[in-house]
Backbone as JSON, one array per atom type, in Angstrom:
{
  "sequence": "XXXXXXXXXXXXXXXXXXXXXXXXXXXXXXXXXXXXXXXXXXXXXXXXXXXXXXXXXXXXXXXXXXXXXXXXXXXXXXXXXXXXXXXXXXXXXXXXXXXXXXXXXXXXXXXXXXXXXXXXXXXXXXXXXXXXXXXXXXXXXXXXXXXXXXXXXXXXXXXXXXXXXXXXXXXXXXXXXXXXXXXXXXXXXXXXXXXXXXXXXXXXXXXXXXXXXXXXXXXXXXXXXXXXXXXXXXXXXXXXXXXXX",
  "N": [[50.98, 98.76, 125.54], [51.21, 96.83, 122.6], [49.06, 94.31, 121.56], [48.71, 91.26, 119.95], [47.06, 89.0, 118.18], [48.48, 86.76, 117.45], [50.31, 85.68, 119.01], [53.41, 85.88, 119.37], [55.69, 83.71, 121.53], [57.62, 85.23, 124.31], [60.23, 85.69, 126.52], [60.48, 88.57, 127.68], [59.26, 91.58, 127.78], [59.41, 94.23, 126.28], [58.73, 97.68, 126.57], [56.58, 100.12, 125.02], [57.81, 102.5, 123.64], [60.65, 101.38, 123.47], [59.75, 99.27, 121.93], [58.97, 101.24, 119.31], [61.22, 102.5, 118.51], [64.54, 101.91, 117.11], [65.74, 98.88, 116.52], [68.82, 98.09, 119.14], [72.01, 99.02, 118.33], [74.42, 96.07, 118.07], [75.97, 95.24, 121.25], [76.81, 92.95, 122.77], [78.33, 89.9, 122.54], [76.8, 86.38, 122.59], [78.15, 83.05, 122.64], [77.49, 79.59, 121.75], [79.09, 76.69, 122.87], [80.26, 73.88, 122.16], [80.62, 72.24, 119.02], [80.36, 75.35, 118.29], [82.54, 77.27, 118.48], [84.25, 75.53, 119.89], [85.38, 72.05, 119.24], [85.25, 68.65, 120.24], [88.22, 66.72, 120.08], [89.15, 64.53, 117.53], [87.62, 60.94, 117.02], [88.88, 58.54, 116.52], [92.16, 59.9, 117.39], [90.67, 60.07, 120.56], [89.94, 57.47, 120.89], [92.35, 56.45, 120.96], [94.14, 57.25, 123.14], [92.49, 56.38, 125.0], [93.04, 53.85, 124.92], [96.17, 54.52, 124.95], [96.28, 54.46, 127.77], [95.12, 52.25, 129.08], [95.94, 50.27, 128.39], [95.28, 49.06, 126.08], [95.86, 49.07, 123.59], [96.91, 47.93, 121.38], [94.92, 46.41, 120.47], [93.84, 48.49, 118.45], [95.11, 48.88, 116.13], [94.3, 46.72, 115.24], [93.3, 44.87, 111.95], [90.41, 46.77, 110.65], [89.34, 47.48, 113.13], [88.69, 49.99, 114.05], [86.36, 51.12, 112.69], [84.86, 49.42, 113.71], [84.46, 49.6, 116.03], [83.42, 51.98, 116.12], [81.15, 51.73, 114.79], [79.57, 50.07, 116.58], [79.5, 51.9, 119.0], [77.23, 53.62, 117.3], [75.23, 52.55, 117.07], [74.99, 51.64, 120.08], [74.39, 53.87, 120.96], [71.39, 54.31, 120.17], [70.14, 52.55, 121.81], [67.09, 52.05, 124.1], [67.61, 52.16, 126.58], [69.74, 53.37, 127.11], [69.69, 56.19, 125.76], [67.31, 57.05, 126.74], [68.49, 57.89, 129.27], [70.32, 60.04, 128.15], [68.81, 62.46, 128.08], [68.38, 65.49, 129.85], [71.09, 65.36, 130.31], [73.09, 67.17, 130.62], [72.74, 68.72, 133.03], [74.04, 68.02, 135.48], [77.37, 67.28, 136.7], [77.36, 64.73, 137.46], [74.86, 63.25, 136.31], [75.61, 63.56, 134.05], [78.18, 61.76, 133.71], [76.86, 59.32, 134.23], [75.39, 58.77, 131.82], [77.34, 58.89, 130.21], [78.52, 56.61, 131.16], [76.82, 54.51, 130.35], [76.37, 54.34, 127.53], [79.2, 53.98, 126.92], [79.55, 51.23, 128.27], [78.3, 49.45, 126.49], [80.33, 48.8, 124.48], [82.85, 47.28, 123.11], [85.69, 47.59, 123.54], [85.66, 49.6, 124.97], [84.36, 48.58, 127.88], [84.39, 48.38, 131.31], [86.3, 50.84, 130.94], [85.84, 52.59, 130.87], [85.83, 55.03, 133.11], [88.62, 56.15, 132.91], [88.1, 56.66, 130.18], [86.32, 58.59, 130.5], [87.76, 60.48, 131.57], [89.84, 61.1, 129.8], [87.78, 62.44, 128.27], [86.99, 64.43, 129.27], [89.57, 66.0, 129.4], [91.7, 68.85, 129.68], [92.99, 69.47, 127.01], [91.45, 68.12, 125.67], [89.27, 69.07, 124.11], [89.41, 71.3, 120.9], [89.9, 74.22, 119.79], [88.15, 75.67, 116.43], [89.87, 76.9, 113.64], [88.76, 78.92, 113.04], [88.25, 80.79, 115.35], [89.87, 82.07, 117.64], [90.69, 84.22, 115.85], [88.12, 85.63, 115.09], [86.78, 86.06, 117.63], [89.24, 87.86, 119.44], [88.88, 89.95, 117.21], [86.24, 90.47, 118.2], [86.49, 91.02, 120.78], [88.77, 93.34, 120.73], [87.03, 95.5, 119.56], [85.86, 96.27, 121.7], [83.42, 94.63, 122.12], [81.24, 92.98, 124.75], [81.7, 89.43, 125.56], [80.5, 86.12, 126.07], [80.21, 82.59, 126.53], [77.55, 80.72, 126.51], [76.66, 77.34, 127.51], [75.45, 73.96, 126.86], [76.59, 72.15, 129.27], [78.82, 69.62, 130.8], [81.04, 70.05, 132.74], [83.39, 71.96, 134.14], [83.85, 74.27, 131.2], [85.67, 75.84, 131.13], [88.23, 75.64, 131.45], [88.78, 74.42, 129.06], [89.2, 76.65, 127.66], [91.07, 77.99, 128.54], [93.38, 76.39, 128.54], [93.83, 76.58, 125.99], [94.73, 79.33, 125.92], [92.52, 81.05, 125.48], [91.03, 82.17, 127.28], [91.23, 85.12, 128.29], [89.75, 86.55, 126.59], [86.89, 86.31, 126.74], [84.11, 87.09, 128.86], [82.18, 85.99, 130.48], [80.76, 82.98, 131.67], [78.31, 80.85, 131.28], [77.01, 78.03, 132.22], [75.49, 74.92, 131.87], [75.55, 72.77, 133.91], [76.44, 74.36, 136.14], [74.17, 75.64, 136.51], [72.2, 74.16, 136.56], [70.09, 73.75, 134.76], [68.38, 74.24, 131.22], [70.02, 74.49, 128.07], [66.74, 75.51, 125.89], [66.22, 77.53, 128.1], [65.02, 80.41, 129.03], [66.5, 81.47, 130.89], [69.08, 81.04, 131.17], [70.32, 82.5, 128.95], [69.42, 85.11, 129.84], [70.79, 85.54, 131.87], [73.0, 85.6, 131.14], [73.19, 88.4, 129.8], [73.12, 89.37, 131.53], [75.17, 89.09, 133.39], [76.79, 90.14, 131.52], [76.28, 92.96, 131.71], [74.28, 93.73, 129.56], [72.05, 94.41, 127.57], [69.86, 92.81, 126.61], [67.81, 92.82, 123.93], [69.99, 94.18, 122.71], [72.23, 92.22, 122.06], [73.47, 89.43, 120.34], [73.49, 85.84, 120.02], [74.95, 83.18, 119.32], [75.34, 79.9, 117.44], [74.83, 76.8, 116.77], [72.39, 74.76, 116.98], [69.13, 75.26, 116.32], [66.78, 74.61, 117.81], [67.71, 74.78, 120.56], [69.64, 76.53, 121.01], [68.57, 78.89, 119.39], [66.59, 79.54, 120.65], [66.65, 81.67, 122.18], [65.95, 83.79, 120.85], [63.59, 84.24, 121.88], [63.94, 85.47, 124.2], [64.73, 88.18, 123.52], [66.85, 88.72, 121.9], [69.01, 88.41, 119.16], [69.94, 86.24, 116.83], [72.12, 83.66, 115.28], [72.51, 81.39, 113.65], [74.64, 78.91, 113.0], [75.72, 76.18, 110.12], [74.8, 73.13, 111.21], [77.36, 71.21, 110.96], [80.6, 69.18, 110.35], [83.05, 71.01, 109.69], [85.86, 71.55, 108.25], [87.22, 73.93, 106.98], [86.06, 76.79, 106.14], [83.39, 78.23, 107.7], [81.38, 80.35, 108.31], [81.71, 81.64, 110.73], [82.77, 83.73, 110.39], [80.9, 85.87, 110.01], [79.9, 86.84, 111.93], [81.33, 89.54, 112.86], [80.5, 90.96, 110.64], [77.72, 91.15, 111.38], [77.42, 92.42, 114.08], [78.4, 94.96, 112.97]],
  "CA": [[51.52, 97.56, 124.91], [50.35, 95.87, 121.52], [48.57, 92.88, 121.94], [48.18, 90.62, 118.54], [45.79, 87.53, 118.17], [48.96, 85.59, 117.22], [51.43, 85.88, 120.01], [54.88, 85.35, 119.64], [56.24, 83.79, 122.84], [58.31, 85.22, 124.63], [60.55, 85.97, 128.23], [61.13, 90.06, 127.74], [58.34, 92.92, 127.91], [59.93, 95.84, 125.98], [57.92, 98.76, 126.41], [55.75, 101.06, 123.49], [59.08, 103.3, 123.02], [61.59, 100.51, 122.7], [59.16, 98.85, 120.56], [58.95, 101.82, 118.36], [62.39, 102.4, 118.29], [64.94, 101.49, 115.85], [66.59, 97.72, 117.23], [69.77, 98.78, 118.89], [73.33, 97.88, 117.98], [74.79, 94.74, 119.38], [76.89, 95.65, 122.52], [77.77, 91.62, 123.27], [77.91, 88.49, 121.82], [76.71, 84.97, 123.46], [78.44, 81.49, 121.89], [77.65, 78.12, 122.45], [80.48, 76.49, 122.61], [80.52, 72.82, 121.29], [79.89, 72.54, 117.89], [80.54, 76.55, 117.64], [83.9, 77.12, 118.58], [85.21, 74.76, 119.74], [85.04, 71.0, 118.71], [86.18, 67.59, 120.34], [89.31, 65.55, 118.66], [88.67, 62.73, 116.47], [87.05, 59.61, 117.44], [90.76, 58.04, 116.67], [92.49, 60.22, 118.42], [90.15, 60.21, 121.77], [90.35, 56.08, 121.77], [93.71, 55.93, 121.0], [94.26, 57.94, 124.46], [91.75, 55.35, 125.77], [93.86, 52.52, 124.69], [97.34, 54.02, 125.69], [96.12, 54.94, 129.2], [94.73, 51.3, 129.73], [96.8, 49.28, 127.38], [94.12, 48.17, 125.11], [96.0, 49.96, 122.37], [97.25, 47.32, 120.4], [93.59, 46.38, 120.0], [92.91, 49.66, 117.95], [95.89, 48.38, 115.1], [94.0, 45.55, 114.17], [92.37, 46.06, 111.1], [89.01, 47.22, 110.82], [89.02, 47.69, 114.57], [88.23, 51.89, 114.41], [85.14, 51.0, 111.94], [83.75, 48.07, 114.81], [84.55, 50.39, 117.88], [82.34, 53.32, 115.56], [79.9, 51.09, 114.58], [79.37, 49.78, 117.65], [78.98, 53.19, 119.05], [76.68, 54.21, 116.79], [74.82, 51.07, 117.6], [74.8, 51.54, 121.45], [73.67, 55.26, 121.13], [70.15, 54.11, 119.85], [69.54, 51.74, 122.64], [66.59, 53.02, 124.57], [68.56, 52.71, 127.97], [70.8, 54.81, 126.68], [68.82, 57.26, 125.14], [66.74, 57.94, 128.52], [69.69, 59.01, 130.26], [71.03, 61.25, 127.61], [67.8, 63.6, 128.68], [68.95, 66.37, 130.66], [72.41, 64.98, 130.99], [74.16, 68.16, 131.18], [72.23, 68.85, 134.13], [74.9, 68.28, 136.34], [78.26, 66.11, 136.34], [76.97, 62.76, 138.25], [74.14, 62.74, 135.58], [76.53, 63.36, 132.48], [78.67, 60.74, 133.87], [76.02, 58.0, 134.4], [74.97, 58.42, 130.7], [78.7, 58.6, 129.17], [78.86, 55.21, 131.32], [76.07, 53.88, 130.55], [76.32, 54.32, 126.78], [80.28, 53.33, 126.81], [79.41, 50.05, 128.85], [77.6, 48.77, 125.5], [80.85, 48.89, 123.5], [83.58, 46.05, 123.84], [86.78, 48.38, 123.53], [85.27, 50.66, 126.35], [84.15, 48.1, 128.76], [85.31, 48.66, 131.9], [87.62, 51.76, 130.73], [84.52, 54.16, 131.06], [85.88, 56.06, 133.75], [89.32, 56.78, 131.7], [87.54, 57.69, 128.96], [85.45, 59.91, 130.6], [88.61, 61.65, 131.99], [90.08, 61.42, 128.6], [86.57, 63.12, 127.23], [87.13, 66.08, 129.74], [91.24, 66.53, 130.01], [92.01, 70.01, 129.05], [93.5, 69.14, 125.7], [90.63, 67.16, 124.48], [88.92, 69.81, 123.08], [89.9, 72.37, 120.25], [89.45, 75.77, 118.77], [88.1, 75.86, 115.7], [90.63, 77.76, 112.93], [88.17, 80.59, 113.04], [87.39, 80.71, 116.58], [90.42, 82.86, 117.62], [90.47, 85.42, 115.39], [86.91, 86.05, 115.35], [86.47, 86.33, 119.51], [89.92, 88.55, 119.13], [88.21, 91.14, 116.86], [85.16, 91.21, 118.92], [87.04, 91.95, 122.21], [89.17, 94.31, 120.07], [86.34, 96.3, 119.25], [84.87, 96.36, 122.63], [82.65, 93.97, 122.61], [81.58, 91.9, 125.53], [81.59, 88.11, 124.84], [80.04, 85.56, 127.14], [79.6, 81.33, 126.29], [76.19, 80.01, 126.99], [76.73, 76.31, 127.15], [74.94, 72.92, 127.86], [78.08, 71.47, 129.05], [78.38, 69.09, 132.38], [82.12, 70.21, 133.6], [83.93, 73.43, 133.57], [84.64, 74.35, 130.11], [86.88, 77.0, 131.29], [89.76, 74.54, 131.46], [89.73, 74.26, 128.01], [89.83, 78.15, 127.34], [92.4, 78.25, 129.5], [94.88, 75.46, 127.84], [94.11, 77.46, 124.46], [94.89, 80.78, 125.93], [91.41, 82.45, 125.09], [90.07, 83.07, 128.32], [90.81, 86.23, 128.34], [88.89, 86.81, 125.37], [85.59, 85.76, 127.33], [83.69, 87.81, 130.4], [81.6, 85.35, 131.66], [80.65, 81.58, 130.52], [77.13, 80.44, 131.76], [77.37, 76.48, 131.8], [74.19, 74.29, 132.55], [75.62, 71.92, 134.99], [76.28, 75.0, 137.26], [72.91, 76.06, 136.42], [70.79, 73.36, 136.62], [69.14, 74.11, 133.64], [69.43, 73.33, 129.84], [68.85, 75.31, 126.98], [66.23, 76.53, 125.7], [65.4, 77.95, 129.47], [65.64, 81.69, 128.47], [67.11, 82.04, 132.03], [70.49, 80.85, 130.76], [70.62, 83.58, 128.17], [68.99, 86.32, 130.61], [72.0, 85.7, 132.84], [74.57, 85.92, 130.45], [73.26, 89.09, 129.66], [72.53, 90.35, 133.28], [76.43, 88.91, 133.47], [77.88, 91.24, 130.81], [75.73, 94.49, 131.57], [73.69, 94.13, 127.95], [70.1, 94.77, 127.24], [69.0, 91.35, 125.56], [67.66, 93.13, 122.25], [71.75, 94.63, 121.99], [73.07, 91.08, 122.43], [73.39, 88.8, 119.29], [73.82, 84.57, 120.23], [75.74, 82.4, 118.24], [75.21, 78.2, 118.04], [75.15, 75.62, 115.79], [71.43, 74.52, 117.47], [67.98, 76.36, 115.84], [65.98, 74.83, 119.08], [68.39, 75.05, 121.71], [70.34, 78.76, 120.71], [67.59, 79.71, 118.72], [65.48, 80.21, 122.1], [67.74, 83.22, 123.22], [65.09, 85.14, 120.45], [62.52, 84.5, 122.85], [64.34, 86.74, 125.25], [64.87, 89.41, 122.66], [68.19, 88.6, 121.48], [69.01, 88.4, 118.03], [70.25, 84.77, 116.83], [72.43, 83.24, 114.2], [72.42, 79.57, 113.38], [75.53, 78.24, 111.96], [75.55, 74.94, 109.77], [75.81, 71.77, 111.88], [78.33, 70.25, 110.24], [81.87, 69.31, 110.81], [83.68, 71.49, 108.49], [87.17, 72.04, 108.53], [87.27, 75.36, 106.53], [85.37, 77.76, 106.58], [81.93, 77.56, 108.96], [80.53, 81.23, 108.29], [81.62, 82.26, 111.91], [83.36, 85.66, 110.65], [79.73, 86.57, 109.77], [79.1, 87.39, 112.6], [81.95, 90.19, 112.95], [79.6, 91.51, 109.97], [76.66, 91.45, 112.02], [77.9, 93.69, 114.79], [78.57, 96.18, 112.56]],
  "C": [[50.55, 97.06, 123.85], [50.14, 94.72, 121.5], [48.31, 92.48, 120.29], [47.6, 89.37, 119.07], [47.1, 86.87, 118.01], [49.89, 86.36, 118.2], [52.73, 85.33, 119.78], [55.32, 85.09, 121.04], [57.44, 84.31, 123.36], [58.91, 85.35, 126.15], [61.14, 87.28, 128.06], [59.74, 91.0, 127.22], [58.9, 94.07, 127.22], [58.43, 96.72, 125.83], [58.03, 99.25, 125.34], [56.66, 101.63, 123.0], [59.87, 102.17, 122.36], [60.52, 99.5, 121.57], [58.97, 99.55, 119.43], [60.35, 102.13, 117.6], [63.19, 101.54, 117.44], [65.67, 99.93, 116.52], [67.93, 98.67, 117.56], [71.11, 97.97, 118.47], [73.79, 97.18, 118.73], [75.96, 95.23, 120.21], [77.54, 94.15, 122.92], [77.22, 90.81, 122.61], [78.03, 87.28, 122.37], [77.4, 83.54, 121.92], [78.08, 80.69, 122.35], [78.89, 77.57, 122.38], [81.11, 74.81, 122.02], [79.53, 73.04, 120.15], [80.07, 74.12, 116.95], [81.64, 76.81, 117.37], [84.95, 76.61, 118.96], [84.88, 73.86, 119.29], [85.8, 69.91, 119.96], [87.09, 66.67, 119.64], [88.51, 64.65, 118.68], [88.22, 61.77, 117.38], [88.47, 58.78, 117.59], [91.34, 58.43, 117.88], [92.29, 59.9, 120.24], [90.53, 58.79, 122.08], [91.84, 55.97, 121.7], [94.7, 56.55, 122.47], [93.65, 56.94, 125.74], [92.83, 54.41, 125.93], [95.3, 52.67, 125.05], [97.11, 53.83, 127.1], [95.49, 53.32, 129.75], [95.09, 49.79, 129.12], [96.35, 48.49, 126.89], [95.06, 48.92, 123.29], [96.52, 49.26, 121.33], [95.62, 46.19, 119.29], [93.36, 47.28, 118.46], [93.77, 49.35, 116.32], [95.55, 47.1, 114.56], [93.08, 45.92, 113.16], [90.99, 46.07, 111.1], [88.6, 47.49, 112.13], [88.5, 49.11, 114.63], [87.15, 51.49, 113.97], [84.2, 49.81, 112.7], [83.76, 48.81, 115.71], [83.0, 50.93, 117.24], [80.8, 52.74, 115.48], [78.94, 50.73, 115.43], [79.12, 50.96, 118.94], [78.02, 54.17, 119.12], [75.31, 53.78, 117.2], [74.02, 51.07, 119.03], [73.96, 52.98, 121.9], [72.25, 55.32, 121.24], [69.46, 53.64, 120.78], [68.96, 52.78, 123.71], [67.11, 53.25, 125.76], [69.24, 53.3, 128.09], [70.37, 56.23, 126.41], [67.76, 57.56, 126.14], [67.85, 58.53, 129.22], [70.83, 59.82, 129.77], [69.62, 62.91, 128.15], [68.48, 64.43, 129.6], [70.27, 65.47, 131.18], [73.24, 65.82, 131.11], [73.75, 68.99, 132.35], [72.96, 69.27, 135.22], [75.85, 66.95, 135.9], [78.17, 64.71, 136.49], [75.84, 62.5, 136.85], [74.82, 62.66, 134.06], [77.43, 61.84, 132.35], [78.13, 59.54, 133.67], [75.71, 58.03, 132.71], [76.39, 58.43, 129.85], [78.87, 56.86, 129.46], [77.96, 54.19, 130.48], [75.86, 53.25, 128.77], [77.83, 53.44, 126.53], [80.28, 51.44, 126.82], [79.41, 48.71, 127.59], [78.81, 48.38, 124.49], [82.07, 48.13, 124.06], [84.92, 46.99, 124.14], [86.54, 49.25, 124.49], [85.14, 49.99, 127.66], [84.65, 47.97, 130.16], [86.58, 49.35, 131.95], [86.35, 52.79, 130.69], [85.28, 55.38, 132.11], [86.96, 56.46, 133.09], [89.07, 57.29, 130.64], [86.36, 58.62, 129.16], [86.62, 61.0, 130.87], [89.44, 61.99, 130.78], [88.8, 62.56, 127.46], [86.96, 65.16, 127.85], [88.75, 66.61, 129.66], [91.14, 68.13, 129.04], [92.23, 70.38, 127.3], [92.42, 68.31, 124.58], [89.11, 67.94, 123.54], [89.63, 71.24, 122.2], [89.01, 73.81, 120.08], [88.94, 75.29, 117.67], [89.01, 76.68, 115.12], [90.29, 79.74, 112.97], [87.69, 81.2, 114.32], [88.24, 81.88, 117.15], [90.53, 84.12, 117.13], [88.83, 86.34, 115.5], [86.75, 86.56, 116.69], [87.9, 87.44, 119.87], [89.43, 90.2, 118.63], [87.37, 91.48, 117.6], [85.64, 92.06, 120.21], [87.93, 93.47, 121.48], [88.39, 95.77, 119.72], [85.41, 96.57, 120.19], [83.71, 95.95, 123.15], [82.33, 93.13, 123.76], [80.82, 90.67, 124.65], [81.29, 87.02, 126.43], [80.17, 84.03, 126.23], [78.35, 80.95, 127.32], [75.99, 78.27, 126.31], [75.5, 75.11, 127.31], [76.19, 72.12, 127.79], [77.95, 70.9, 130.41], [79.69, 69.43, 133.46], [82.32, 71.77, 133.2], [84.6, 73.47, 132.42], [85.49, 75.61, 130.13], [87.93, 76.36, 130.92], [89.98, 74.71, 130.17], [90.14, 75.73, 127.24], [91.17, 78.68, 127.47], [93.25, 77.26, 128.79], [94.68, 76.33, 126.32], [94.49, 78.87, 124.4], [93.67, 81.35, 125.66], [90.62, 83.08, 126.13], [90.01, 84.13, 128.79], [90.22, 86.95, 127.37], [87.43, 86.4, 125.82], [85.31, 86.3, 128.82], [83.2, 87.28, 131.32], [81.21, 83.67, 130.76], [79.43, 81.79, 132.35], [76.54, 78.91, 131.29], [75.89, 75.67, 132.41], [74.4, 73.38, 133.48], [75.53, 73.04, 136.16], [75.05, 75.94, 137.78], [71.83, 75.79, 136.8], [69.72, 73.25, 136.06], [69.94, 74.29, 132.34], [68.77, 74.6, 129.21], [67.9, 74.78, 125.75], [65.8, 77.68, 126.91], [66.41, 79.45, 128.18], [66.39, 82.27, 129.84], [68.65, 82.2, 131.94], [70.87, 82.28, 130.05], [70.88, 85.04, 128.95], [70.43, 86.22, 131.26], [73.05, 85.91, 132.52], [74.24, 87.58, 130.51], [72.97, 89.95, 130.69], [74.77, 90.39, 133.67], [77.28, 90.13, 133.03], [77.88, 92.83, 131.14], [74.96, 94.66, 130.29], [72.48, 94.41, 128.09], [70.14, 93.46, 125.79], [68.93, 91.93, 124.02], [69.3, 93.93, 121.88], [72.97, 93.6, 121.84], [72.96, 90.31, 120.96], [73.89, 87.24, 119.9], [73.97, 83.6, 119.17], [76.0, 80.89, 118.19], [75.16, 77.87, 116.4], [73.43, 74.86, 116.27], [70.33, 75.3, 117.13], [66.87, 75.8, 117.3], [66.88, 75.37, 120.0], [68.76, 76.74, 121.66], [69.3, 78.94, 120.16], [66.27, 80.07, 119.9], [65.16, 81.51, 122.44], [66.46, 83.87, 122.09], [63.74, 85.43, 121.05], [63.01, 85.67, 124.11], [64.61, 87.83, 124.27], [66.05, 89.32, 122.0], [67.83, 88.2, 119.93], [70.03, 87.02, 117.72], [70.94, 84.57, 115.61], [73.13, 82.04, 114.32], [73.65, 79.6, 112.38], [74.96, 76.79, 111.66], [75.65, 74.25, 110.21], [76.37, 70.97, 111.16], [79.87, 70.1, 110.57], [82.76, 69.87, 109.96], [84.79, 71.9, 109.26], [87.72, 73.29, 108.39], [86.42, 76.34, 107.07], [84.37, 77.93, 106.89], [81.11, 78.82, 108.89], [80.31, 81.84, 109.63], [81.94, 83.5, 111.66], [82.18, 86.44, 110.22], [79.64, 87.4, 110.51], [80.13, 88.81, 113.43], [80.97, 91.43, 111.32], [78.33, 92.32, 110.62], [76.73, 92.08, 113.16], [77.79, 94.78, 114.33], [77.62, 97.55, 112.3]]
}
């Protein structure tokens, strides 16, 4: 083994051969999955679900009311009581919960509707695909790829695979509430790829996160950072039907 004065850290040992060796081709591909492919509906949308389900909804038609909820929101996010118990909140579900409440609480249109709008945050339907999310995860299985999600997520995001039809387009999902661990742990990754059958350096991981996904290259995996941004068009996911190749 080659030892250098500057060490790259990492969690994977490849031996003198595979280090001489040429990288091999990617055999599976890891997603995150908020932010990558899928997304949550609108801010609108989500309260206006709030507000039929607890009949605050004539609230949300007064004017400037969306731009005081948001604000107010934005507002309550900052507060440091809040912002301690976003820390490992995808941990597990009781701790995701306590910080959705805890942040909601702060906001007058939420007040006492926290637990509806937590069940409104998770219902099946309340998250999407992305446009490009389908086709992309389509070709890969098409072409024999395996495909795994490596989330930090606090419920089962199967559910929503499953109301979009794609779960059979996905081998294994590796979620941090059922984990007990967030990413960057390279254990998350390792397991996806212990999951699929891959060899780490044949795996490629796919996020919207350069700390969090960008870890997985500490396990040997090969990484590509999409833009965080909310774009409607086109997001530079069919890249990575490139980068397989």
């Amino acid at each position: 083994m080659i030892h250098t004065l500057f060490e790259t850290p990492s969690a994977y040992r490849p031996g003198d051969a595979e280090m001489a060796a040429p990288v091999p081709p990617v055999q599976a591909v890891l997603f995150d999955f908020s932010n990558t492919i899928f997304q949550m509906i609108d801010l609108e949308t989500w309260l206006r679900r709030v507000g039929a389900a607890t009949g605050r909804l004539a609230v949300l038609n007064e004017p400037g009311s969306m731009a005081e909820i948001s604000g107010q929101l934005r507002t309550a996010f900052r507060l440091p009581s809040v912002v301690a118990l976003q820390e490992g909140r995808d941990l597990s579900s009781a701790q995701h919960r306590r910080a959705m409440h805890a942040w909601w609480e702060q906001v007058d249109f939420l007040r006492g509707a926290e637990e509806t709008a937590y069940r409104e945050l998770t219902a099946p339907d309340a998250w999407i695909p992305y446009p490009d999310t389908e086709p992309v995860l389509r070709a890969l299985h098409e072409r024999g790829l395996r495909i795994a999600i490596v989330s930090d997520f606090a419920w089962d995001l199967r559910t929503h695979l499953t109301h979009h039809g794609l779960d059979a387009l996905i081998d294994t999902c590796v979620i941090s509430y059922e984990q007990g661990r967030e990413k960057p742990d390279p254990q998350l990754f390792l397991k996806a790829c212990a999951d699929l059958g891959a060899d780490p350096r044949a795996t490629l991981m796919v996020g919207d996160n350069p700390v969090r996904d960008g870890g997985a290259a500490a396990c040997g995996l090969r990484t590509y950072i999409l833009p965080a941004e909310h774009r409607t068009g086109e997001r530079g996911l069919t890249d990575v039907l490139r980068l397989v190749t």
